[in-house]
C-alpha atoms as one frame of an Amber mdcrd trajectory, in Angstrom:
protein
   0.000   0.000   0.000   1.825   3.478  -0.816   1.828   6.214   1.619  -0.592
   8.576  -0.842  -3.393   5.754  -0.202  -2.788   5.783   3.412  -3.770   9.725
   3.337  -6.978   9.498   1.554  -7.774   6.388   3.672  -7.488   8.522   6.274
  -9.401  11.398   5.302 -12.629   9.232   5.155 -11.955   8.527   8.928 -13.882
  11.020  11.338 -11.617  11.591  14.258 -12.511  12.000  17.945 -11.607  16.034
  18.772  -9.787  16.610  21.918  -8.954  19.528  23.881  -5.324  21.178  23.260
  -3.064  19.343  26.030  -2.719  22.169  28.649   0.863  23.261  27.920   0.139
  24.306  24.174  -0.697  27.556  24.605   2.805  28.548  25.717   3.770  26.060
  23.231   2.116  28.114  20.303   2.783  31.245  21.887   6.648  30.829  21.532
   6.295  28.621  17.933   4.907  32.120  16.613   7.876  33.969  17.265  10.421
  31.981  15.561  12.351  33.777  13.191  13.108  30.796  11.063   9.763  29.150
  10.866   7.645  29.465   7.743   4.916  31.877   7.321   2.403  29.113   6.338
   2.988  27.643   9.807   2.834  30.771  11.216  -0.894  31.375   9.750  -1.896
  27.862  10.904  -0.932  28.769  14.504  -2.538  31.889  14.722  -6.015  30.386
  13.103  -8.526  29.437  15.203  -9.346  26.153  13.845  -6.360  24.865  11.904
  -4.723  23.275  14.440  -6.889  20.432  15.472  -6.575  18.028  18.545  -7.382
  14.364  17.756  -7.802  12.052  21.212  -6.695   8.668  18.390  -4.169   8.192
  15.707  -5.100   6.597  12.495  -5.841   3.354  12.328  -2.825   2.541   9.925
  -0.828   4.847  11.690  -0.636   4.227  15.517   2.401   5.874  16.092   1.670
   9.563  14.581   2.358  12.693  16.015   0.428  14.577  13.784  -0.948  14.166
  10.185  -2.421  16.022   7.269  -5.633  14.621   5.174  -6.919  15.241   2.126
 -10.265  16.030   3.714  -9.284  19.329   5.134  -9.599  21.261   2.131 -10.180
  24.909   2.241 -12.084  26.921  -0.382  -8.915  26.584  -2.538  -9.572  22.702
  -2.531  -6.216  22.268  -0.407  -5.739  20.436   2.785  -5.468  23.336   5.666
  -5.373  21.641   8.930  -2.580  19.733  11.149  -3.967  17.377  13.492  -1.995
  16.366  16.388  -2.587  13.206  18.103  -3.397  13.903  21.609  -2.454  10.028
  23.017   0.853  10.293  21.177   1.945  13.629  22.920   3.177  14.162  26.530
   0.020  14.652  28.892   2.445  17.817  30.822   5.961  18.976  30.227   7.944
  20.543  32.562   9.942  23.464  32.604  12.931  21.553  31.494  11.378  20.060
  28.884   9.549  22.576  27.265  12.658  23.712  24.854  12.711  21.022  23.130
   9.175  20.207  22.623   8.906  23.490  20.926  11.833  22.376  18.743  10.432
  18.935  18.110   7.127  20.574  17.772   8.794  22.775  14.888   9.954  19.899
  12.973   6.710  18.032  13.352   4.870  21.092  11.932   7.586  21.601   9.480
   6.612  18.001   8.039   2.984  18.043   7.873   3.319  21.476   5.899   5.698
  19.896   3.592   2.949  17.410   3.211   0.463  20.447   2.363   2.723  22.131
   0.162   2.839  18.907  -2.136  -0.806  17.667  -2.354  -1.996  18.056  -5.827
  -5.039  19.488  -6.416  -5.573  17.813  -9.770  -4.885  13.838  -8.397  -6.125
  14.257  -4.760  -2.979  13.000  -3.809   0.623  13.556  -2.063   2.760  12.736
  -4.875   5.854  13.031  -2.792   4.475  11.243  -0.105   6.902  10.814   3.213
  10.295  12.118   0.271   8.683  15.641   0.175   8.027  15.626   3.952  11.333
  14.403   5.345  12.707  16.638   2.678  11.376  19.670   4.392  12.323  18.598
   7.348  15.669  18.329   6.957  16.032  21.238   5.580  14.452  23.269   8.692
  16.814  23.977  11.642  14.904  24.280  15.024  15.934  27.026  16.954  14.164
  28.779  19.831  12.805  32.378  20.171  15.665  34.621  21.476  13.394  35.699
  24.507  12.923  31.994  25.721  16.577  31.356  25.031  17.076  33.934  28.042
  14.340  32.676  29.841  15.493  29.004  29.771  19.158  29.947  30.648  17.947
  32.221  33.807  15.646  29.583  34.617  18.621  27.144  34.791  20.855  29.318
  36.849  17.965  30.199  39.105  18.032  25.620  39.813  21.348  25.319  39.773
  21.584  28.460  42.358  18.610  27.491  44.547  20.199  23.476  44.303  23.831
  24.459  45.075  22.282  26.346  48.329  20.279  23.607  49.286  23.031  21.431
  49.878  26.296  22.919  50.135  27.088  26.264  52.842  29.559  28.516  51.839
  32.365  28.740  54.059  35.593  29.480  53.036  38.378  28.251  54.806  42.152
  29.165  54.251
């Protein structure tokens, strides 16, 4: 079975909608701000119902992050929507682990729109199927807005501070 069957098998599924997991708002609120992140994304982020929550992968594809289907089309008869699988994603991330979510999170995103850039209006199909994708991908170089760069730094000298204190006094002896 080739991956461009997979997506149209998938757009006849109806999936279960789910809430956003509780960290995504942060999540999308630092995605936006990434200098390197395409403008398409951008739009997607910002729209109220592009970004859709799904509570079950695809049947044929239990492991998913995310996906695009052929179903979503907007009034230009081209997919529009990212769904994110909500039992594939973290339930919480911590403080620690939030910088590189977002960067995963940018890759992921990255991939799907790959996927959107190469449907084909004319077939109904992804002709590049996962190729296009990873090929995006790998071209796209997470990086992290430069306010949350100083944020996550601080926050790790504010641990490290508040750990050293915890457990070591400072006496100096000659």
């Amino acid at each position: 079975m080739s991956f461009n069957i997979k997506i149209r098998k998938i757009a006849q599924e109806k999936p279960v909608l789910g809430s956003p997991p509780p960290y995504w708002s942060k999540v999308k609120e630092n995605l936006v701000k990434v200098p390197n992140l395409d403008a398409n994304i951008k739009t997607l982020l910002n729209s109220v119902d592009k970004i859709v929550f799904d509570t079950s992968p695809p049947k044929d594809s239990p492991r998913a992050i995310a996906y695009v289907s052929s179903a979503d089309a907007n009034e230009n008869s081209k997919p529009d929507k990212i769904h994110f699988v909500l039992s594939n994603m973290p339930p919480t991330i911590s403080d620690e682990e939030m910088a590189g979510f977002i960067m995963q999170i940018e890759s992921v995103l990255t991939h799907e729109m790959g996927h959107i850039k190469d449907y084909n209006l004319s077939t109904g199909q992804f002709p590049g199927g996962e190729s296009a994708a990873e090929s995006a991908e790998n071209s796209f170089k997470p990086e992290l807005p430069s306010d949350f760069k100083v944020a996550t730094e601080f926050y790790k000298l504010k641990k490290l501070f508040s750990e050293f204190s915890q457990t070591n006094s400072l006496k100096v002896r000659k």
